[in-house]
C-alpha positions as CSV (number, residue, x, y, z in Angstrom):
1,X,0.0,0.0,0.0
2,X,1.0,3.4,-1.0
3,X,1.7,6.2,1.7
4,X,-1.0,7.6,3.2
5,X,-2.2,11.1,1.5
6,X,-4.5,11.5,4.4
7,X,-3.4,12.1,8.7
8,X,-6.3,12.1,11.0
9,X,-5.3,13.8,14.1
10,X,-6.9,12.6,17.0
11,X,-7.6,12.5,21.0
12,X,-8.9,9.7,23.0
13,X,-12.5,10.3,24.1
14,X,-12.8,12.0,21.6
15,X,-16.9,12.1,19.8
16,X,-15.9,14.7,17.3
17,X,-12.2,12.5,16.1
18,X,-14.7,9.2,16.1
19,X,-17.3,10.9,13.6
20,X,-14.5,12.4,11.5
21,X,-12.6,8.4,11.5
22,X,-15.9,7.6,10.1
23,X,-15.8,10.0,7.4
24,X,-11.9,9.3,6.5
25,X,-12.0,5.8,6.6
26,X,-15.2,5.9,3.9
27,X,-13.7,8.2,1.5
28,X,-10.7,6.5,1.7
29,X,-12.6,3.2,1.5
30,X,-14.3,4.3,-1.9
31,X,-11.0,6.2,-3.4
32,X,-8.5,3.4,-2.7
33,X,-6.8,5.7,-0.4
34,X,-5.4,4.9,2.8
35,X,-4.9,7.4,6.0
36,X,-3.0,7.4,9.0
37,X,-4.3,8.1,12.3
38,X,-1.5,10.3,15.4
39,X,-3.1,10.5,18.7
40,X,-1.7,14.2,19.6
41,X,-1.7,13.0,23.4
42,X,1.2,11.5,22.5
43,X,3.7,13.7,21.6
44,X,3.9,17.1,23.8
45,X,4.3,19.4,20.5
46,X,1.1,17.8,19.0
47,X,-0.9,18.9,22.1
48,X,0.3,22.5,21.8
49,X,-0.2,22.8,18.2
50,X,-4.0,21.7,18.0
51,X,-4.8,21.2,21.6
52,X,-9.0,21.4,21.8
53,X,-9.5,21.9,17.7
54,X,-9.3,18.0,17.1
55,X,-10.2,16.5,14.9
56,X,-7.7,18.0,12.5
57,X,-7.0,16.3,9.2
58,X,-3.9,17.2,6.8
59,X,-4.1,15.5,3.1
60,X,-0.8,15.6,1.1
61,X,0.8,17.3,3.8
62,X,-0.9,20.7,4.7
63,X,-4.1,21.1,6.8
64,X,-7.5,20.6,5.2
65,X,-10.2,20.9,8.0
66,X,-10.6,20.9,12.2
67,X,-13.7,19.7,14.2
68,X,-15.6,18.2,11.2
69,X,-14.8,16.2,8.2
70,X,-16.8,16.8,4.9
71,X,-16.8,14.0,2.6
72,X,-17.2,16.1,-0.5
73,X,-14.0,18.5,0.7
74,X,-12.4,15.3,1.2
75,X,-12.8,14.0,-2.0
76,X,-12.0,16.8,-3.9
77,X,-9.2,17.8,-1.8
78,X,-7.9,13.7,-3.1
79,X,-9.1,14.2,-6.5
C-alpha cells in the first residue's frame, strides 16, 4: 500500500475524532486511499499545536479541515 495522503489527528475520548474516522475511513474506502491516524496526546508538541480543535485532518501534507470532516471536501481535496 501506498503512503498515506491523508493524517487524522486525534484525541482519545474524543466524539468529534470518532465521527470524523468515520468519514476518513469511507472516502478513503471508496477512493482506494489509505490514512494514518497520530493520537496528539502523545507527543507534547502535538498537544500544543492543536490542543482542543481535534479533529484535524492534513491530506498531502498541509491542513484541510478541524472539528468536522466533509466527505465532498475530502474527495475533492484527493481528487
Amino acid at each position: 500500500m501506498s503512503t498515506p495522503r491523508i493524517t487524522l489527528y486525534t484525541r482519545p475520548g474524543c466524539h468529534l475524532c470518532d465521527d470524523a474516522r468515520v468519514v476518513v475511513q469511507a472516502v478513503c474506502a471508496d477512493l482506494g486511499e489509505s490514512f494514518e491516524e497520530v493520537d496528539i496526546t502523545a507527543d507534547d508538541e502535538l498537544e500544543d499545536r492543536f490542543g482542543e480543535d481535534v479533529p484535524v485532518t492534513f491530506v498531502d501534507g498541509r491542513q484541510h479541515d478541524f472539528w468536522r470532516v466533509d466527505p465532498t471536501r475530502l474527495r475533492a481535496a484527493l481528487g
